[in-house]
GUMARMI-229168 format. One record per residue (C-alpha): x negated, z negated, y negated. Coordinates in pm, 1 decimal. Last residue first. Layout:
N
REC          x          z          y
REC          X          Z          Y
...
END
This chain:
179
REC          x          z          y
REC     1125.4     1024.6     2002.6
REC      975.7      682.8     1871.4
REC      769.0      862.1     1574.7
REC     1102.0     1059.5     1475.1
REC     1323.1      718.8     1458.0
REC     1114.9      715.0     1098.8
REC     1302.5      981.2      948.5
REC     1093.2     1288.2      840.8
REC      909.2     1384.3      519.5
REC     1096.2     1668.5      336.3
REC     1120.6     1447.8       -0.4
REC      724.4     1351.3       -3.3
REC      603.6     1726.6       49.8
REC      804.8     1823.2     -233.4
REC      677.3     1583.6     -455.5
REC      927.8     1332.9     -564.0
REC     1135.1     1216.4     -866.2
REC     1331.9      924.3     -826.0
REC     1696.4      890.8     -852.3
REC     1751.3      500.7     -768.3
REC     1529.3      337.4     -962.4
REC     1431.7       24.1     -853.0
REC     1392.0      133.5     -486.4
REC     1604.2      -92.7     -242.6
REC     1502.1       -3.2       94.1
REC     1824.5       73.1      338.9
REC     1519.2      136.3      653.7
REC     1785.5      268.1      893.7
REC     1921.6      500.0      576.5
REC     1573.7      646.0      517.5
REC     1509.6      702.0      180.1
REC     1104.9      702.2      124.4
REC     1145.1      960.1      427.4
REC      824.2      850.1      642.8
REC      449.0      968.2      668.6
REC      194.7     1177.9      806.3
REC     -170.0     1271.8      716.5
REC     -380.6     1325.2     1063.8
REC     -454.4     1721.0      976.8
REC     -565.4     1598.0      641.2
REC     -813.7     1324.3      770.5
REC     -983.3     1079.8      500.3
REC    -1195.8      930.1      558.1
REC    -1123.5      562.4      766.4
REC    -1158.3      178.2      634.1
REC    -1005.0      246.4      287.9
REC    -1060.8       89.1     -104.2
REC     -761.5      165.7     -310.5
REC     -719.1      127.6     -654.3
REC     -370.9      205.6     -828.4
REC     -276.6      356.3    -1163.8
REC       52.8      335.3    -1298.7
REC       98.0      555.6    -1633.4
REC      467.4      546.6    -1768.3
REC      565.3      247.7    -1611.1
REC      805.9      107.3    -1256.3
REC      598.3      357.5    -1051.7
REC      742.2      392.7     -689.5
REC      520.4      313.7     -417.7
REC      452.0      375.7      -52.2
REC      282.4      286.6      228.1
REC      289.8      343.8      602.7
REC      180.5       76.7      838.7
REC      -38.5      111.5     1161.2
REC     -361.3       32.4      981.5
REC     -345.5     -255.1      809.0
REC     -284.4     -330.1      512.8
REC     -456.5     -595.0      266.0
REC     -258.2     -586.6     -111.1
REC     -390.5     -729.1     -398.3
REC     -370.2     -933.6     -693.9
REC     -477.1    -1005.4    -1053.8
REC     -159.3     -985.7    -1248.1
REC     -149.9     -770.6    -1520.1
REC     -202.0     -433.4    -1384.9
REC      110.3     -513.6    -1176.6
REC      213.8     -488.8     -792.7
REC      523.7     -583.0     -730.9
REC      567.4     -596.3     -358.1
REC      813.7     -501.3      -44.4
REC      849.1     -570.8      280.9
REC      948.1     -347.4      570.7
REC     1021.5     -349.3      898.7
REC     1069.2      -39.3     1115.0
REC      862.0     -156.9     1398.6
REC      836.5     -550.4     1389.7
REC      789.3     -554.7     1790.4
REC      508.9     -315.6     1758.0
REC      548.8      -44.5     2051.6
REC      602.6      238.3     1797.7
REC      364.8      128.9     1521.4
REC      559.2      214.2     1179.2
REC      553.6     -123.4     1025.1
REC      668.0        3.5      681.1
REC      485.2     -119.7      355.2
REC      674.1      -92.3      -30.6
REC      477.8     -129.2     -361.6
REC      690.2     -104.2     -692.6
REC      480.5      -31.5     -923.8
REC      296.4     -156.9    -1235.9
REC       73.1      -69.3    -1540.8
REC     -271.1       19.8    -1489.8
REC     -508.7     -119.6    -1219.6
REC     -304.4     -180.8     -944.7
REC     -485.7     -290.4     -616.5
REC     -433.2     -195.1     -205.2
REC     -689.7     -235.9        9.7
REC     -605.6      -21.1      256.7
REC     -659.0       10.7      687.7
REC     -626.5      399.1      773.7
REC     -602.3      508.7     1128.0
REC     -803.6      757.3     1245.1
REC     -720.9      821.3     1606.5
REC     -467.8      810.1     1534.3
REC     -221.1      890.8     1230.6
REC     -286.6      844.9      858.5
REC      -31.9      696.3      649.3
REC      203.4      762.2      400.7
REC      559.5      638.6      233.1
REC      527.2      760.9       -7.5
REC      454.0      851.7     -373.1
REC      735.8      767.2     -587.9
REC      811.0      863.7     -940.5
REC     1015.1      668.2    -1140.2
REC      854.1      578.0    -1472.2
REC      610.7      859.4    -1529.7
REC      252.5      957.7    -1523.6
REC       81.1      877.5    -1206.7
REC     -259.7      803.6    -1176.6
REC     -424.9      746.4     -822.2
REC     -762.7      615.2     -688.8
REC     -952.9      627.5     -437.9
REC    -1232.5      437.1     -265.9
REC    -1421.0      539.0       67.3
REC    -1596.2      425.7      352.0
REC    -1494.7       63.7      337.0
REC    -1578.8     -185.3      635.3
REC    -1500.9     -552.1      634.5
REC    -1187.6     -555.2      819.1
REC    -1000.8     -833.8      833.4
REC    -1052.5    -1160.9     1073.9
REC     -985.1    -1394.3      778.5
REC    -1305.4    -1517.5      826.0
REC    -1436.1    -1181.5      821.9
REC    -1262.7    -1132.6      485.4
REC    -1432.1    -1436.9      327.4
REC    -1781.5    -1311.2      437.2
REC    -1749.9     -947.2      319.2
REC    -1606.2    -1027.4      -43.8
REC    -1397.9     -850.3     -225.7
REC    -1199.8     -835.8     -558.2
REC    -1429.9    -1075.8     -775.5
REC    -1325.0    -1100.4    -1102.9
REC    -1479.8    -1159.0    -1405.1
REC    -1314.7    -1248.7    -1753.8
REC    -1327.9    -1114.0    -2137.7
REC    -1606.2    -1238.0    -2343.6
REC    -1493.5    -1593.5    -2523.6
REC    -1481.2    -1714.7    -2143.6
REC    -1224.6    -1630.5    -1814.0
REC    -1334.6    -1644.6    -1431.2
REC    -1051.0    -1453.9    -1264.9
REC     -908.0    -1568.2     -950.1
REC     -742.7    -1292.0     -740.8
REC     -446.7    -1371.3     -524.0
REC     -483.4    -1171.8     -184.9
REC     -135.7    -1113.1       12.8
REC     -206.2    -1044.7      357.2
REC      -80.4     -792.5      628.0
REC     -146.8     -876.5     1006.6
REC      197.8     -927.2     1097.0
REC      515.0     -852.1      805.4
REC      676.1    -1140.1      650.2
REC      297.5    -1198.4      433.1
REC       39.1    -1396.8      493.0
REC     -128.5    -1522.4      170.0
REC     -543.1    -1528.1      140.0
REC     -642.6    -1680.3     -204.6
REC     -962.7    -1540.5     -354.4
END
């Protein structure tokens, strides 16, 4: 595995190195050892995964408030998306930054974020799946998140008209979680 740093603190780009023969290939996705010596977390208490059907939906942005914040490991497994993170830690002084990904089934990589960042994603196929290994359980009463279209974020979604659950398009503005 190849650690990256990314524009935003604390979250890392991991390049996956398959092992290739006659078979298929192997790849190794996580290791305890290499993570600690990145000085990221090494503890995963639950995987999930999502499927979503169609080319422009977006799920996002979410993530789970204190004091049970969620750290991800973030992989697609079918198809591709566009994969955006949001510092949304008040005092941070990156608050409100953003950077964004392409994640794709065919390109063995991942995503490492930490907890204090929403995420979202808008699917750029029919059929996206993503992987997600996470540090906390998961807390309904603790879910939260951003509007995927908020004008003091000006994030450029591929596809401008997505379609949205309606709990994702009455989210509120980020400026909400430094009121």
């Amino acid at each position: 595995m190849q650690f990256q740093p990314t524009a935003l603190r604390d979250v890392w780009r991991i390049l996956l190195e398959p092992r290739a023969d006659e078979r298929g290939h192997f790849v190794r996705t996580y290791c305890e050892q290499e993570f600690a010596a990145h000085g990221l977390n090494t503890r995963w208490v639950q995987c999930n995964t999502t499927l979503t059907r169609h080319r422009g939906m977006l799920r996002g942005l979410h993530y789970q408030a204190d004091p049970h914040p969620e750290t991800k490991l973030i992989r697609c497994v079918s198809g591709a998306v566009f994969d955006v993170l949001v510092d949304v830690r008040p005092l941070s002084p990156t608050f409100g930054k953003w950077e964004a990904f392409e994640l794709r089934a065919d390109r063995p990589e991942q995503l490492y974020v930490p907890n204090g960042y929403a995420h979202g994603f808008q699917c750029l196929t029919d059929d996206a799946g993503l992987f997600y290994q996470m540090s906390e359980f998961y807390y309904p009463e603790l879910a939260r998140g951003i509007r995927w279209d908020d004008t003091s974020l000006q994030i450029p979604w591929p596809i401008s008209t997505p379609q949205l659950s309606s709990r994702d398009s009455s989210l509120p503005e980020l400026s909400s979680l430094r009121s």
